[in-house]
N, C-alpha and C positions, 0 to 999 in steps of 0.2 A: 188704415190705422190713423186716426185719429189724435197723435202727440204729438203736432210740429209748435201747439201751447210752449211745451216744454224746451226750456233751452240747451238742454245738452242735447238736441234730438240735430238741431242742422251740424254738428261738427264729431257727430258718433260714429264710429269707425263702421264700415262697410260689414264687418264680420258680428260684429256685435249691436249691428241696426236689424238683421238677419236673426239672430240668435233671439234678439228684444221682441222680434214679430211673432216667432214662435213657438214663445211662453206664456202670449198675452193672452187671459179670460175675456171677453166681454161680458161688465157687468151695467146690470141697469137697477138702484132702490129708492123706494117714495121716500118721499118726505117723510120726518117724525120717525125714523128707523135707528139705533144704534146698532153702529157696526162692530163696533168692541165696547168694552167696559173697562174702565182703570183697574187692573191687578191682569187682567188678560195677559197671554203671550200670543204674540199677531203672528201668526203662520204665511200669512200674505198681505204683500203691500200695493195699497190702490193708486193708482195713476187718475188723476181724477179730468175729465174734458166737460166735465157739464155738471153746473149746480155749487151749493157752496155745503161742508161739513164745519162744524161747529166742533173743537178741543176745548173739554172742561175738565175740571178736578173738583172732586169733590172728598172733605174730610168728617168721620163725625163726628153728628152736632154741628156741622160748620155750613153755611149755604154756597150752591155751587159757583164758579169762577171760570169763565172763559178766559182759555190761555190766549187762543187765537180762532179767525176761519177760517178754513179750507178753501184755496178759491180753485178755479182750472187752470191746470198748468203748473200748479206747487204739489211736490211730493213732502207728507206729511212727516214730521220730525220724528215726533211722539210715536206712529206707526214703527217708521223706518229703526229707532232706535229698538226698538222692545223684539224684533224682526231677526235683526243682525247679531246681538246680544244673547236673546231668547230669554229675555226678564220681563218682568211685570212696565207693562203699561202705564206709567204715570198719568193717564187720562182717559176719559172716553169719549169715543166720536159721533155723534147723530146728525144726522141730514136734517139740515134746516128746510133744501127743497129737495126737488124730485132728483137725481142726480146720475151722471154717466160716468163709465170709463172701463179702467181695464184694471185686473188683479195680475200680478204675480205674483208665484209661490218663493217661500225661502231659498229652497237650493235654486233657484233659476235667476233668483237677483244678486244670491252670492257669488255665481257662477260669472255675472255679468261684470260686476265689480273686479272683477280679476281680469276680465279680459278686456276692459275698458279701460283705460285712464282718463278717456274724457267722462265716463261716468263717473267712474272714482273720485275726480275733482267734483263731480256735481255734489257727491254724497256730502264731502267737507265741507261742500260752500254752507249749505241747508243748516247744519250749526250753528255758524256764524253768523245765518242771519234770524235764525229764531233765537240765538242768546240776544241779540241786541233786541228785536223785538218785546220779549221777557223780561231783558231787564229795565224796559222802560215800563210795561206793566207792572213791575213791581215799585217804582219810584214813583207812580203815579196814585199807587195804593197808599205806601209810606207816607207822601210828602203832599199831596193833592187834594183839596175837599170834595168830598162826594158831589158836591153842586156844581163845580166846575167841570167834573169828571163827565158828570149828565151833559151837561150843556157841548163839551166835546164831542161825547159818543154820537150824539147826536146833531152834528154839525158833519161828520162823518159820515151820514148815508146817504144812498145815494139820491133820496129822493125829501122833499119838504114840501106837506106833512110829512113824518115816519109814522108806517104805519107799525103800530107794537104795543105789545102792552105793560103795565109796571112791571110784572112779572118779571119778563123777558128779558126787561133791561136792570132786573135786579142781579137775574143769573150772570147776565156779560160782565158787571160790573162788583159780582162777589158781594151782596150788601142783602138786605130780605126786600119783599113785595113794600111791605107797612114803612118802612124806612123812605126807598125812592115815591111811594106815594107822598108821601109826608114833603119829601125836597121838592118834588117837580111842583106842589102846589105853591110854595113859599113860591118857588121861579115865576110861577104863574102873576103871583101878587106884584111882585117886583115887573113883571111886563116881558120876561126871557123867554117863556113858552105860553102860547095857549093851549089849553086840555080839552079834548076832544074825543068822543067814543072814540076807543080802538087806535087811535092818533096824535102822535102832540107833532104842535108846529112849534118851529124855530121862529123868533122874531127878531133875533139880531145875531148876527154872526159871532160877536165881542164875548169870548168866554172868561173874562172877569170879573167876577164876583164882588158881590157890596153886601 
């Protein structure tokens, strides 16, 4: 079993580490898969050890919005809320890569939450820390220029060049394709990124805008 990612897994009671082993699915989906849709009710929530899933919202007429990603070792909010509740899914999740892990079903994580406290506290913690997450995506939406936002998002991966395309980074960033084509060239002129098939590189860490 593959969870010791997970932080309530070194301090989860003996009986309900037992109980967690014998509920688990092994699952394995490629890339470019959604696993729910926003309006969905999640019947099961993924434990994720390999790969990253992508949480977006999408309204209509409106282009989509990554709330957050999925990385291994984080149990999903959005999931876990729509799960426990049994309401609609305020987002949907696709695999950005190829990705691993394990399902549980509703009654068997209900089941676990009662028998756990050290899960129990996990569950509260994951609020608290996707509301502050969220609510810094929203002040960054509010209060931020789109150019600066780029120049962050993109100071943020893990790698320089990022490989991506406008697209991509239109969706993470809630704005359309024609829009961040339009800012990343202005940045280009300015000296911020060079444009490159399929890649833009960062030229200076300084995300202040002129």
């Amino acid at each position: 079993m593959q969870l010791s990612l997970y932080p309530f897994m070194d301090t989860l009671e003996p009986e309900a580490r037992e109980f967690l082993t014998q509920h688990l699915k092994p699952i394995k989906v490629p890339a470019g898969n959604l696993l729910f849709y926003q309006g969905d009710i999640c019947d099961n929530i993924l434990l994720l050890t390999k790969g990253k899933v992508r949480l977006y919202t999408q309204a209509d007429g409106i282009e989509e919005i990554t709330l957050y990603t999925l990385q291994p070792g984080e149990q999903c909010i959005v999931n876990t809320a729509s799960l426990m509740s049994q309401t609609d899914a305020v987002a949907s999740a696709e695999t950005l890569t190829d990705i691993e892990g394990y399902l549980i079903d509703a009654k068997s994580i209900k089941a676990l939450s009662k028998i756990s406290d050290v899960y129990q506290s996990y569950l509260f913690s994951l609020y608290q820390l996707r509301f502050n997450a969220l609510a810094a995506l929203i002040n960054d939406i509010k209060f931020k220029r789109l150019d600066a936002r780029i120049l962050d998002w993109l100071a943020k991966q893990q790698t320089n060049p990022v490989i991506t395309t406008h697209e991509f980074i239109a969706n993470e960033l809630g704005s359309s394709r024609v829009v961040i084509s339009r800012i990343l060239k202005e940045l280009e002129q300015k000296g911020k990124v060079a444009l490159h098939r399929g890649k833009i590189e960062l030229l200076t860490q300084q995300t202040e805008v002129v």
